[in-house]
Biopython code that builds the backbone (N, CA, C, O; Angstrom):
import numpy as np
from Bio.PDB.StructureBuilder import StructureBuilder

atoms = [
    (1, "UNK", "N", (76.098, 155.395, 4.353)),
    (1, "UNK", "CA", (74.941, 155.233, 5.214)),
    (1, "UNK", "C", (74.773, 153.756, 5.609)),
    (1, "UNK", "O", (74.475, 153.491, 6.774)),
    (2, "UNK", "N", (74.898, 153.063, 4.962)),
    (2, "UNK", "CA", (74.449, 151.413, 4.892)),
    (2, "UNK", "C", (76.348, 150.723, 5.572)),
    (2, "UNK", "O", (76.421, 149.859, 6.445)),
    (3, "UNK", "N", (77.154, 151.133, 5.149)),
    (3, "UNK", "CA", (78.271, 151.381, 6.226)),
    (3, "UNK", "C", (78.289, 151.391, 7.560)),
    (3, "UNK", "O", (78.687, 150.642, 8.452)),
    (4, "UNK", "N", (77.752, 152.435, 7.474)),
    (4, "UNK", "CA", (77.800, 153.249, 8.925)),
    (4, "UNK", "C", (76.952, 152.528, 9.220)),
    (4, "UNK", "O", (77.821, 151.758, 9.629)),
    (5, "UNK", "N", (75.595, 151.735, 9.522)),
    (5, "UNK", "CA", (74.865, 151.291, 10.251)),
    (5, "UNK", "C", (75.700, 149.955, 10.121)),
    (5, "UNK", "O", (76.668, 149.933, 10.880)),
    (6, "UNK", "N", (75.556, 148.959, 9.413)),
    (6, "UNK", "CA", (76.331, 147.796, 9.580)),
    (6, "UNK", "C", (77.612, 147.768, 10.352)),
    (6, "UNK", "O", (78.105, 146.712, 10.749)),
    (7, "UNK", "N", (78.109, 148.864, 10.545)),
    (7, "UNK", "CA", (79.547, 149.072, 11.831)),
    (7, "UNK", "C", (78.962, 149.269, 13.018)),
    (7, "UNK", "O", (79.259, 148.468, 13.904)),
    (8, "UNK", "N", (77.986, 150.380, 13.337)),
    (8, "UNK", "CA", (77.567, 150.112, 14.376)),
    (8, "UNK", "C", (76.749, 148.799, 14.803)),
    (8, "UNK", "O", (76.786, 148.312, 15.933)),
    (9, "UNK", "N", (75.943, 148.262, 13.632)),
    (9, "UNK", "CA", (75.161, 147.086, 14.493)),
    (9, "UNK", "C", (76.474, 145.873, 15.092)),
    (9, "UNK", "O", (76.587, 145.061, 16.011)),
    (10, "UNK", "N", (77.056, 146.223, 14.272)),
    (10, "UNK", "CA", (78.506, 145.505, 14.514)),
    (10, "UNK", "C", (78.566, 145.732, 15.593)),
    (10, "UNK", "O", (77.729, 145.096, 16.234)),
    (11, "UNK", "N", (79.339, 146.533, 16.323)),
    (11, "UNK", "CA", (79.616, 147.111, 17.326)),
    (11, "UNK", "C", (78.686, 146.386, 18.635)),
    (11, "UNK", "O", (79.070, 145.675, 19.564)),
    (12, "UNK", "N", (77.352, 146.875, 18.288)),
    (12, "UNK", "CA", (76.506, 146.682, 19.141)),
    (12, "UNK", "C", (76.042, 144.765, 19.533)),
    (12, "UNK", "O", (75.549, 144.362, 20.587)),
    (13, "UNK", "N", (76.409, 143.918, 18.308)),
    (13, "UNK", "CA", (76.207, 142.555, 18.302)),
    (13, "UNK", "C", (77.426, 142.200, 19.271)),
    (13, "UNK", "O", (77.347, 141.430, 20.228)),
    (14, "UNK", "N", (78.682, 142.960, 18.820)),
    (14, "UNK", "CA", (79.763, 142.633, 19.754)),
    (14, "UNK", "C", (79.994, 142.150, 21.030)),
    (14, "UNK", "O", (80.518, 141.181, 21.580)),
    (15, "UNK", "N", (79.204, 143.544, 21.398)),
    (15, "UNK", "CA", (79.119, 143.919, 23.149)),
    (15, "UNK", "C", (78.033, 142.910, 23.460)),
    (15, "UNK", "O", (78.331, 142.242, 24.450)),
    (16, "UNK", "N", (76.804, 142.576, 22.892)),
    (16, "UNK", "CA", (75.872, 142.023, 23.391)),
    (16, "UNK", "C", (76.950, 140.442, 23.746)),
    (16, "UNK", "O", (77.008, 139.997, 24.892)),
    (17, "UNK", "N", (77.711, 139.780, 22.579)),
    (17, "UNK", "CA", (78.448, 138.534, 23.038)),
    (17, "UNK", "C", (79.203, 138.342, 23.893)),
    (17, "UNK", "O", (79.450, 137.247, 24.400)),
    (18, "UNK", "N", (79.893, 139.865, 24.299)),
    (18, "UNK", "CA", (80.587, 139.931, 25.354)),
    (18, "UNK", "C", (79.946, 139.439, 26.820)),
    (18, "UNK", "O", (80.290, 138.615, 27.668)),
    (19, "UNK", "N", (78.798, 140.408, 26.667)),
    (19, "UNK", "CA", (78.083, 140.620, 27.737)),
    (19, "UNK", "C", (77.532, 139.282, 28.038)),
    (19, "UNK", "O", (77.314, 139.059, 29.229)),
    (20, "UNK", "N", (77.241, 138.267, 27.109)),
    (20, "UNK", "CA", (76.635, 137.224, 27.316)),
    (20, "UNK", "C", (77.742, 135.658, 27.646)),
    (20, "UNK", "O", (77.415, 134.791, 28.457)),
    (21, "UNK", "N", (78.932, 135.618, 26.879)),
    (21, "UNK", "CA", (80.123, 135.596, 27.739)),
    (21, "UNK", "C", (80.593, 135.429, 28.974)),
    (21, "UNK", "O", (81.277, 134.543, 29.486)),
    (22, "UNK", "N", (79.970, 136.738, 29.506)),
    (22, "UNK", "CA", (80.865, 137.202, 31.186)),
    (22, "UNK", "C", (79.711, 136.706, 31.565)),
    (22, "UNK", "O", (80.002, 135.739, 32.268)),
    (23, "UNK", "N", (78.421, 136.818, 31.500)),
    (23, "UNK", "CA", (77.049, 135.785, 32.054)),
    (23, "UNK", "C", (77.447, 135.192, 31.988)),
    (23, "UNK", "O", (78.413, 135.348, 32.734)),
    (24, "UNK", "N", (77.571, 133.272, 30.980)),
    (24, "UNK", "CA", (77.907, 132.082, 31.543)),
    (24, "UNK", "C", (78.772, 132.075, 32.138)),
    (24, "UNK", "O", (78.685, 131.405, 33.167)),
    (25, "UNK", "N", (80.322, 132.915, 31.816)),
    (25, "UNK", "CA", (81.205, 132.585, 32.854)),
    (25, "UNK", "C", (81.048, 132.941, 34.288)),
    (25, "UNK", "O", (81.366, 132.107, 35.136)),
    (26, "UNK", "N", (80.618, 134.024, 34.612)),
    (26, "UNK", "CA", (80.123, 133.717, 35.851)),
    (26, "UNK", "C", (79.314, 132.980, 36.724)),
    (26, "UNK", "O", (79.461, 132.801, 37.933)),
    (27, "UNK", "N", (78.361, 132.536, 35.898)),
    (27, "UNK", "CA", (77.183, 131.467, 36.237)),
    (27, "UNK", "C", (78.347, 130.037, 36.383)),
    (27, "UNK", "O", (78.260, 129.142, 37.223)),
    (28, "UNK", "N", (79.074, 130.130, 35.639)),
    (28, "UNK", "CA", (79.907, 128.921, 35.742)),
    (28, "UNK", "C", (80.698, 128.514, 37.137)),
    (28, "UNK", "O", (80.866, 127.425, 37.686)),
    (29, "UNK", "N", (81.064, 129.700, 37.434)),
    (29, "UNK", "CA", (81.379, 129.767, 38.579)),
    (29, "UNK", "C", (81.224, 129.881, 39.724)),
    (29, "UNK", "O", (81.984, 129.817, 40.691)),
    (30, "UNK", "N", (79.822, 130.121, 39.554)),
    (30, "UNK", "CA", (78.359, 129.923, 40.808)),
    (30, "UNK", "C", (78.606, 128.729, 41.046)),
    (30, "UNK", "O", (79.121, 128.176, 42.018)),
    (31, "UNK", "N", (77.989, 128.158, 39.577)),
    (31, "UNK", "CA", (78.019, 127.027, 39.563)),
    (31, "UNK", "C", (79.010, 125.720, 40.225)),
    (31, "UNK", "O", (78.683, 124.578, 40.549)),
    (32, "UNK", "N", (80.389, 126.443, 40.272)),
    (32, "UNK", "CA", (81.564, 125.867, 40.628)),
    (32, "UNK", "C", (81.320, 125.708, 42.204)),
    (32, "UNK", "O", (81.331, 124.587, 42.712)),
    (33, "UNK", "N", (81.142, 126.638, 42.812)),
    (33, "UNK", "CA", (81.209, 127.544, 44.119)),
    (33, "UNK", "C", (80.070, 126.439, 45.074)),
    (33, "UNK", "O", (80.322, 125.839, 46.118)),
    (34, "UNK", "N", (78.705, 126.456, 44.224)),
    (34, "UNK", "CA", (77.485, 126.026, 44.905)),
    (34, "UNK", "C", (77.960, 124.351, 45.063)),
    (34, "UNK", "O", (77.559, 123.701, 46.028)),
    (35, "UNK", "N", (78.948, 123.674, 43.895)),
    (35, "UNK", "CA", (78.687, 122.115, 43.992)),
    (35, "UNK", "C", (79.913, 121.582, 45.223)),
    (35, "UNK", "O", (80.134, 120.475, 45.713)),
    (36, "UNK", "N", (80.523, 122.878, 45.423)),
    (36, "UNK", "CA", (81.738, 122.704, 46.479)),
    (36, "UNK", "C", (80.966, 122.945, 48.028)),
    (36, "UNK", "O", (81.358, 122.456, 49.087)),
    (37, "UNK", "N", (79.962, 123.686, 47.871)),
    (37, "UNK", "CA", (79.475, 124.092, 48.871)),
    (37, "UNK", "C", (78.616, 123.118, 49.637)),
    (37, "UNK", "O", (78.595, 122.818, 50.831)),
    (38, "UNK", "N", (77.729, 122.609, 48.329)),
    (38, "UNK", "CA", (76.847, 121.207, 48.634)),
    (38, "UNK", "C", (77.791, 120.349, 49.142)),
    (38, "UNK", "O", (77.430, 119.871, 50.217)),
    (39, "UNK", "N", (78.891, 119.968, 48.754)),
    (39, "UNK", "CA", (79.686, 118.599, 49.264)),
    (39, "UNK", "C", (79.655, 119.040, 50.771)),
    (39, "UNK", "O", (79.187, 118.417, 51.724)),
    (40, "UNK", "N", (80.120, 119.972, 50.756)),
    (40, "UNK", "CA", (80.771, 120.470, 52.153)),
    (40, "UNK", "C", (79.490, 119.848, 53.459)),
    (40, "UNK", "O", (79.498, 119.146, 54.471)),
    (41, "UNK", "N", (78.477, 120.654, 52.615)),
    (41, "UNK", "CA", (77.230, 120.530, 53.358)),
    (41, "UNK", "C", (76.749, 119.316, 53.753)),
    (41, "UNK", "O", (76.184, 119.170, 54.837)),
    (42, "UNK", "N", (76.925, 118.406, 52.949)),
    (42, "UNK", "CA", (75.977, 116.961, 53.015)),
    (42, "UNK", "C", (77.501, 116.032, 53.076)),
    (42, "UNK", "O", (77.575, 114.903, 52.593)),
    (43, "UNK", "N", (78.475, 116.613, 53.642)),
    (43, "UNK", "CA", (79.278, 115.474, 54.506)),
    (43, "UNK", "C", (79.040, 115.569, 56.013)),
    (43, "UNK", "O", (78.661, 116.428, 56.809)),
    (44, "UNK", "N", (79.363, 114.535, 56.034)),
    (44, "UNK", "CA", (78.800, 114.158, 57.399)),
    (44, "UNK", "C", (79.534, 113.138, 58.442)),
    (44, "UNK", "O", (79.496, 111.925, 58.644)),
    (45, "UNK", "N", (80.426, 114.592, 59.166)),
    (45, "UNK", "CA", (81.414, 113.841, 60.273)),
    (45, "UNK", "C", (81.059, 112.911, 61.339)),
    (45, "UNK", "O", (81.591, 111.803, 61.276)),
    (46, "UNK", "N", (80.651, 113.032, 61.833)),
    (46, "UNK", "CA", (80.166, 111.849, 62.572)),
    (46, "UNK", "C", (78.831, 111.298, 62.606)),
    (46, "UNK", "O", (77.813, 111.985, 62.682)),
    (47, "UNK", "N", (78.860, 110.261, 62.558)),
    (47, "UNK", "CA", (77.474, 109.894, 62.451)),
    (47, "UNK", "C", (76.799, 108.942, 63.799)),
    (47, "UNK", "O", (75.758, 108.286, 63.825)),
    (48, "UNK", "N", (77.759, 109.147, 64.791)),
    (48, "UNK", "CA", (77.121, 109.078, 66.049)),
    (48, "UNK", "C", (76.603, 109.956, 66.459)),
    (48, "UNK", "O", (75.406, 109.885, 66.738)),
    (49, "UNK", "N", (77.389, 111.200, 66.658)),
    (49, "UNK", "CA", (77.089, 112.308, 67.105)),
    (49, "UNK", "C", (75.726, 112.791, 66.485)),
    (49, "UNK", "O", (74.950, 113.375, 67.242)),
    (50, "UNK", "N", (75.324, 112.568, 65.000)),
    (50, "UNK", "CA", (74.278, 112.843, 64.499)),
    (50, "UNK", "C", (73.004, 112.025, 65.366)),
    (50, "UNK", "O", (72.069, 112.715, 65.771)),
    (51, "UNK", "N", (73.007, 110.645, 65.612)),
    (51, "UNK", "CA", (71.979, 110.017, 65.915)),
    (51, "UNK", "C", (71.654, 110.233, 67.197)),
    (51, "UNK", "O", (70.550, 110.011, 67.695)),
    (52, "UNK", "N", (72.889, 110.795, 67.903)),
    (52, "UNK", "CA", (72.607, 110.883, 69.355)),
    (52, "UNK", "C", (72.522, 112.695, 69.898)),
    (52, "UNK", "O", (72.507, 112.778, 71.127)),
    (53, "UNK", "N", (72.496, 113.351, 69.550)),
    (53, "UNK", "CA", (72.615, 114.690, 68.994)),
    (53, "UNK", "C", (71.987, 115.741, 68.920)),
    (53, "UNK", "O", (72.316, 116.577, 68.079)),
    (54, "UNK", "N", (71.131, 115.918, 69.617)),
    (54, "UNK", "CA", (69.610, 116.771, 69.190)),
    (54, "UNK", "C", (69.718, 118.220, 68.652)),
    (54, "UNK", "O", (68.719, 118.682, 68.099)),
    (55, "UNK", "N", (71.209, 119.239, 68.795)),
    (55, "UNK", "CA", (71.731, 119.854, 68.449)),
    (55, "UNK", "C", (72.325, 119.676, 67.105)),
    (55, "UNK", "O", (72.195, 120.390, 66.111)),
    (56, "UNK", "N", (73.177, 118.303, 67.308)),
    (56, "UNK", "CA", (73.972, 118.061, 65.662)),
    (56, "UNK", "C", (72.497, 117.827, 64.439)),
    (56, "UNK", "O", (72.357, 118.417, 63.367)),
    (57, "UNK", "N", (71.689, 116.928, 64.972)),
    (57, "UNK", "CA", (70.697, 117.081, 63.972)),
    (57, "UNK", "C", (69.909, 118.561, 63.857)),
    (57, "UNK", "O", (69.598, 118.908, 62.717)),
    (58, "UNK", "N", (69.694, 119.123, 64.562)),
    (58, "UNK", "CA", (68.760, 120.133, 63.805)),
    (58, "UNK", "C", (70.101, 120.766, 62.742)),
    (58, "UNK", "O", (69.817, 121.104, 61.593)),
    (59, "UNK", "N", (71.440, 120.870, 63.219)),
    (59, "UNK", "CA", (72.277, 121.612, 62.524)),
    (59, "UNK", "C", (72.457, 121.121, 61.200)),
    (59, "UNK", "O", (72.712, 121.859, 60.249)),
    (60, "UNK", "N", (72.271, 119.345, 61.090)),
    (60, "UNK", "CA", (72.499, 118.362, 59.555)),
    (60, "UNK", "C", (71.469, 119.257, 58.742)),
    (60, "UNK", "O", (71.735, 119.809, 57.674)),
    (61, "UNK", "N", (69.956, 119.334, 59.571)),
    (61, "UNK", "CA", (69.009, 119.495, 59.075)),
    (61, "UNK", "C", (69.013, 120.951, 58.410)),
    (61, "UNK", "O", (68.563, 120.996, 57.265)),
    (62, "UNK", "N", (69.372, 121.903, 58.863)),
    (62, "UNK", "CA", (69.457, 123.189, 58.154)),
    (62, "UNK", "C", (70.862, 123.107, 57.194)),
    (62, "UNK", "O", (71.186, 124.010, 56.423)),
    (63, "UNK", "N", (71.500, 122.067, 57.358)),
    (63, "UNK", "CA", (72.859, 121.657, 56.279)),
    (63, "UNK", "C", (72.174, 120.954, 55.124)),
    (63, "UNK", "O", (72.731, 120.844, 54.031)),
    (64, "UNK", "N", (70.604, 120.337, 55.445)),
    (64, "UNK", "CA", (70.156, 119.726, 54.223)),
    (64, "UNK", "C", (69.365, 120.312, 53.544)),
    (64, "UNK", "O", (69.131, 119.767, 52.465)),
    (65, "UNK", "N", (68.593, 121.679, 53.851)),
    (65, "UNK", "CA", (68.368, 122.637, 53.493)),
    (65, "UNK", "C", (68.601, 123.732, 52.925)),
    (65, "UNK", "O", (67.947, 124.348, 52.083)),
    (66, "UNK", "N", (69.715, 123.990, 53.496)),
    (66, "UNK", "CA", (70.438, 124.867, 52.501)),
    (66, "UNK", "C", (71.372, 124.118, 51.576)),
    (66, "UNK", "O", (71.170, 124.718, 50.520)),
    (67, "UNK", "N", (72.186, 123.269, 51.335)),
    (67, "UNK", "CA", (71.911, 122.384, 49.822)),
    (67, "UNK", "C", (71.051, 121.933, 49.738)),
    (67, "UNK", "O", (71.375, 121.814, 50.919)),
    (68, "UNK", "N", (69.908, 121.357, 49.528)),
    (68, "UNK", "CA", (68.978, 121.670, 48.673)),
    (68, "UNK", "C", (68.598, 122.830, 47.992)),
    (68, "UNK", "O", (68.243, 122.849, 46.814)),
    (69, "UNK", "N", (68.708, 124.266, 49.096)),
    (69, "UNK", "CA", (68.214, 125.142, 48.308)),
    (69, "UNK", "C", (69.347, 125.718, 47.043)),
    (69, "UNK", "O", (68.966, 126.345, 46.054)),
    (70, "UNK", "N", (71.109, 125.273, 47.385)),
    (70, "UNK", "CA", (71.665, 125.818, 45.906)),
    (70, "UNK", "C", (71.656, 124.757, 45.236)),
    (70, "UNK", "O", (72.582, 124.838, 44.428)),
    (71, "UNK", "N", (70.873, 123.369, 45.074)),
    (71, "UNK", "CA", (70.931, 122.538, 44.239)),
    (71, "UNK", "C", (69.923, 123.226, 43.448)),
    (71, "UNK", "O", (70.128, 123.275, 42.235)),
    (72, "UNK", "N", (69.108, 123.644, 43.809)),
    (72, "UNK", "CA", (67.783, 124.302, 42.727)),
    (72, "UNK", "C", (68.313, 125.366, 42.562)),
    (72, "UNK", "O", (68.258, 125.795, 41.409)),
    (73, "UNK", "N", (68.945, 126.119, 43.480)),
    (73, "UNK", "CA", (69.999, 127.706, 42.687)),
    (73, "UNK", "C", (70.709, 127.039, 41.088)),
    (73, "UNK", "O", (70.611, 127.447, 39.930)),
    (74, "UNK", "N", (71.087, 126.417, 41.407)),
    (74, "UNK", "CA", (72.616, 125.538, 40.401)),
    (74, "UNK", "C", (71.638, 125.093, 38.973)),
    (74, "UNK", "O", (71.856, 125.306, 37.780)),
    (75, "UNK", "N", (70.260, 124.249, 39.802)),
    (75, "UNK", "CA", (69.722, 124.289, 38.477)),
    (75, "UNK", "C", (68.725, 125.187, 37.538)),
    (75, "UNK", "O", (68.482, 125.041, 36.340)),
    (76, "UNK", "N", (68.210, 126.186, 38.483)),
    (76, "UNK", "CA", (68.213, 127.244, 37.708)),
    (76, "UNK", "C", (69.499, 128.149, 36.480)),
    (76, "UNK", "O", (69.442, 128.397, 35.276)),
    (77, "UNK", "N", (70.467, 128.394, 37.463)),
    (77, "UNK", "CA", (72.017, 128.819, 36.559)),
    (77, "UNK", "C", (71.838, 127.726, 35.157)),
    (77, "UNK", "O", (71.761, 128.203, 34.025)),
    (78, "UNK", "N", (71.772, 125.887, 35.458)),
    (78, "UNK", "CA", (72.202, 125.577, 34.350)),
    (78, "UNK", "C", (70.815, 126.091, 33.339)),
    (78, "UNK", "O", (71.049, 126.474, 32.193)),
    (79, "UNK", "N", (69.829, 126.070, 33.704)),
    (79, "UNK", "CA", (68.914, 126.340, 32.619)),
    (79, "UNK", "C", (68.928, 127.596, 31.922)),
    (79, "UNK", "O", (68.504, 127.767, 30.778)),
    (80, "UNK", "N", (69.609, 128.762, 32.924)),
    (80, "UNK", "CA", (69.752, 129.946, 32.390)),
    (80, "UNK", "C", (71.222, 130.179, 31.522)),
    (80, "UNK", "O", (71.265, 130.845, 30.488)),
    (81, "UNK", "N", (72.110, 129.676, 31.980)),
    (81, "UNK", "CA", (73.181, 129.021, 30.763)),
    (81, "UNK", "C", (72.955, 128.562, 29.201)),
    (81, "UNK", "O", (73.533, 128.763, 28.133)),
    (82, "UNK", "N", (71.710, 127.780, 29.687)),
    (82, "UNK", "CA", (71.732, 126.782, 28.096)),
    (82, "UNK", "C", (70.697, 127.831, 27.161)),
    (82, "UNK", "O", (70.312, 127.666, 26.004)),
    (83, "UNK", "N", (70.446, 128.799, 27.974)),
    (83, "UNK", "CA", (69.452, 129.978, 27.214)),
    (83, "UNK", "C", (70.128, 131.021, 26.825)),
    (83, "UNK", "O", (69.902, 131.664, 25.800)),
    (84, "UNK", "N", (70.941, 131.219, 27.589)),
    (84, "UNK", "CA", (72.191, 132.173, 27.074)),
    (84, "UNK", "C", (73.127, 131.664, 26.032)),
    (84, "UNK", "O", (73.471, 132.572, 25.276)),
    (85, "UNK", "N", (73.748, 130.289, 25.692)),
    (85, "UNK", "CA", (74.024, 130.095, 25.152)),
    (85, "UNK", "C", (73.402, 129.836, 23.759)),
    (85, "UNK", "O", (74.100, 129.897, 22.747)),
    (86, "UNK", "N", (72.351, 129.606, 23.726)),
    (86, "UNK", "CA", (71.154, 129.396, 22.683)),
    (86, "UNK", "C", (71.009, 131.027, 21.834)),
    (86, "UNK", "O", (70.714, 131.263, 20.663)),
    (87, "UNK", "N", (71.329, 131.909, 22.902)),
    (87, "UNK", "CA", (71.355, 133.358, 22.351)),
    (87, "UNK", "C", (72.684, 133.582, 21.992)),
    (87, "UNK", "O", (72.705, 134.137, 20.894)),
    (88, "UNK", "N", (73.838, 133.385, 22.454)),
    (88, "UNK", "CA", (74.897, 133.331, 22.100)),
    (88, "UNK", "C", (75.484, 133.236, 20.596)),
    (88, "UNK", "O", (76.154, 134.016, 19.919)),
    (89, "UNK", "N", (74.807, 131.614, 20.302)),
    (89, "UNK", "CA", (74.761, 130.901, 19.071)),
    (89, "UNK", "C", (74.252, 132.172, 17.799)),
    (89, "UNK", "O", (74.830, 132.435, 16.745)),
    (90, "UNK", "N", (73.266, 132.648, 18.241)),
    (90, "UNK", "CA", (72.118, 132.873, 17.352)),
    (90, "UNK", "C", (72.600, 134.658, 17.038)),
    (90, "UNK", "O", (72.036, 135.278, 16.136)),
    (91, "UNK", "N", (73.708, 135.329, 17.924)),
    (91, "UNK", "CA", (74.266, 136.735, 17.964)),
    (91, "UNK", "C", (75.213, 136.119, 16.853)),
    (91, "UNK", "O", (75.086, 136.640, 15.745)),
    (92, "UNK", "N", (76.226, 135.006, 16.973)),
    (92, "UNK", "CA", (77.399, 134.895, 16.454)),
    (92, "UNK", "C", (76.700, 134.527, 14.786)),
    (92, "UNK", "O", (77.296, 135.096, 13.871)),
    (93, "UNK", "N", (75.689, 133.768, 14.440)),
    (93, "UNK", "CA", (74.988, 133.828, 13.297)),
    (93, "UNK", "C", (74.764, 135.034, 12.870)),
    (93, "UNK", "O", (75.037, 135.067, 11.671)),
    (94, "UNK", "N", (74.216, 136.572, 13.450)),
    (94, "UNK", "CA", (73.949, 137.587, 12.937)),
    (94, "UNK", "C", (75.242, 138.392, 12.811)),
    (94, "UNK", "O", (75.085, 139.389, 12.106)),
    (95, "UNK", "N", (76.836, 138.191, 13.439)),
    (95, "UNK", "CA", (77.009, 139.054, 13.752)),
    (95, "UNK", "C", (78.218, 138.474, 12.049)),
    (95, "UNK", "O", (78.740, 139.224, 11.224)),
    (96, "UNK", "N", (78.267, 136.861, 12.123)),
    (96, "UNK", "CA", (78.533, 136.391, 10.660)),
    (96, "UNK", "C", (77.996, 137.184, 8.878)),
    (96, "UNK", "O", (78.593, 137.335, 7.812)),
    (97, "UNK", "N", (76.520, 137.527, 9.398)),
    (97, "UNK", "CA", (75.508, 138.350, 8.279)),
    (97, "UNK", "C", (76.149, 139.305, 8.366)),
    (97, "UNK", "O", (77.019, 139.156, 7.508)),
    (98, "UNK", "N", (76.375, 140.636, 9.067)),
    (98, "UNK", "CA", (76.690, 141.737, 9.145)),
    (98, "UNK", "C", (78.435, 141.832, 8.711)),
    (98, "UNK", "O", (78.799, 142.817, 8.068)),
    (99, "UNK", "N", (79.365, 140.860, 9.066)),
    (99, "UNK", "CA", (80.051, 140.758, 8.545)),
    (99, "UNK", "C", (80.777, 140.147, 7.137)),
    (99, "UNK", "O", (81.980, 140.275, 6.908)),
    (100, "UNK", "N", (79.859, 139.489, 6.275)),
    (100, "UNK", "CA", (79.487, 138.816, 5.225)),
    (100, "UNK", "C", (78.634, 140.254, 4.237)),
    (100, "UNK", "O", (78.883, 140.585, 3.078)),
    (101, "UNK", "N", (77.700, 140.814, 5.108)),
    (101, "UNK", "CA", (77.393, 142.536, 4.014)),
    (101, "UNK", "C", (78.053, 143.387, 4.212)),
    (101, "UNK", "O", (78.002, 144.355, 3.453)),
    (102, "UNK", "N", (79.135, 143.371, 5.553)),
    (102, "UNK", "CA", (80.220, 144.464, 5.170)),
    (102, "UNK", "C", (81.076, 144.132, 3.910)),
    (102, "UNK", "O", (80.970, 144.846, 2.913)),
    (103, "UNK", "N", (81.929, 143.053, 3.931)),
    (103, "UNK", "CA", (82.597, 142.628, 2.701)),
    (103, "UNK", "C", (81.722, 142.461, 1.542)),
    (103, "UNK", "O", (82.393, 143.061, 0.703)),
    (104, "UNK", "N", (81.032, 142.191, 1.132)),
    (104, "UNK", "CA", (79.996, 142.781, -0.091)),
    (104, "UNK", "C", (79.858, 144.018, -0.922)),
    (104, "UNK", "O", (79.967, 144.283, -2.119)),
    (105, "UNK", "N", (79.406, 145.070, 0.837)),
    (105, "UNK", "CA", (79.011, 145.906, 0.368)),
    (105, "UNK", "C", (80.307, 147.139, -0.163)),
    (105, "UNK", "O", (80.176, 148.034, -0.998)),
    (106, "UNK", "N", (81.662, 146.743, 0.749)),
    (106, "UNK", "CA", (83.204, 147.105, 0.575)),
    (106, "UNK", "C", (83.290, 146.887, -1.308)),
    (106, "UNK", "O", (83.609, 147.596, -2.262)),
    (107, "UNK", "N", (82.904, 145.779, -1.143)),
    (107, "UNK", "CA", (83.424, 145.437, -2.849)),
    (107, "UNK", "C", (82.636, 146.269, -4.257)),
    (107, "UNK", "O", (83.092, 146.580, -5.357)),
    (108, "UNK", "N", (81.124, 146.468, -3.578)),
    (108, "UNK", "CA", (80.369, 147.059, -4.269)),
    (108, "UNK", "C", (80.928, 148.629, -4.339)),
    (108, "UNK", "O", (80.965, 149.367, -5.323)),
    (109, "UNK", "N", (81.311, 148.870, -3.091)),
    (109, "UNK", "CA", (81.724, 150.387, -3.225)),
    (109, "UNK", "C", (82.744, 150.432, -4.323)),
    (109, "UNK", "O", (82.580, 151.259, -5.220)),
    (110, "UNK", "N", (83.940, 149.505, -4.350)),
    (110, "UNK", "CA", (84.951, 150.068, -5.151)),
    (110, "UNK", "C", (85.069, 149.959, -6.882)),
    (110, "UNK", "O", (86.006, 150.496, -7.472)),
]
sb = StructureBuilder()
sb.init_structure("model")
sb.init_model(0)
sb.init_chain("A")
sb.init_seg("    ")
for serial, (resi, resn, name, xyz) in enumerate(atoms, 1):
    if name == "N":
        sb.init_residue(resn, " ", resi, " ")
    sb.init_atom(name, np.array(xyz, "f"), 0.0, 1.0, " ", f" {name:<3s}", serial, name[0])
structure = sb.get_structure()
């Protein structure tokens, strides 16, 4: 009985690290995606054409807008990263317990 639940919580701590895992790594790669995107955005080919331009500027201007808006995407991701990882930490501590009373409780059986 006490087996059998400690395998499944097993089981179940597993998947949760997995799952939390494929979160940062993907966030990572938002992350990757958004700081390539910002460069892209806030370079700036000519800068005559900008001053003289009434077209090229409104276009800089919605280029400075939308990086800005995945600079606050990006820093949301990192804050939601360092929370995931904070949970991460704290699964791999429980999932240490559960594997520390399986071998225990193995020894007690025999």
């Amino acid at each position: 009985m006490i087996e059998k639940y400690l395998i499944e919580r097993k089981d179940i701590v597993s998947k949760q690290i997995e799952k939390l895992n494929l979160k940062i790594e993907h966030n990572s790669n938002v992350l990757e995606e958004n700081t390539k995107k910002i460069k892209e955005l806030e370079y700036i080919d000519d800068e005559a054409a900008n001053i003289f331009s009434v077209k090229v500027r409104k276009e800089e201007f919605y280029k400075q807008k939308e990086a800005s808006s995945l600079k606050e995407q990006s820093n949301s991701i990192k804050v939601q990263n360092a929370l995931l990882k904070d949970n991460l930490k704290e699964l791999k501590k429980e999932l240490n317990k559960i594997n520390k009373a399986l071998e225990e409780y193995k020894k007690l059986k025999k």
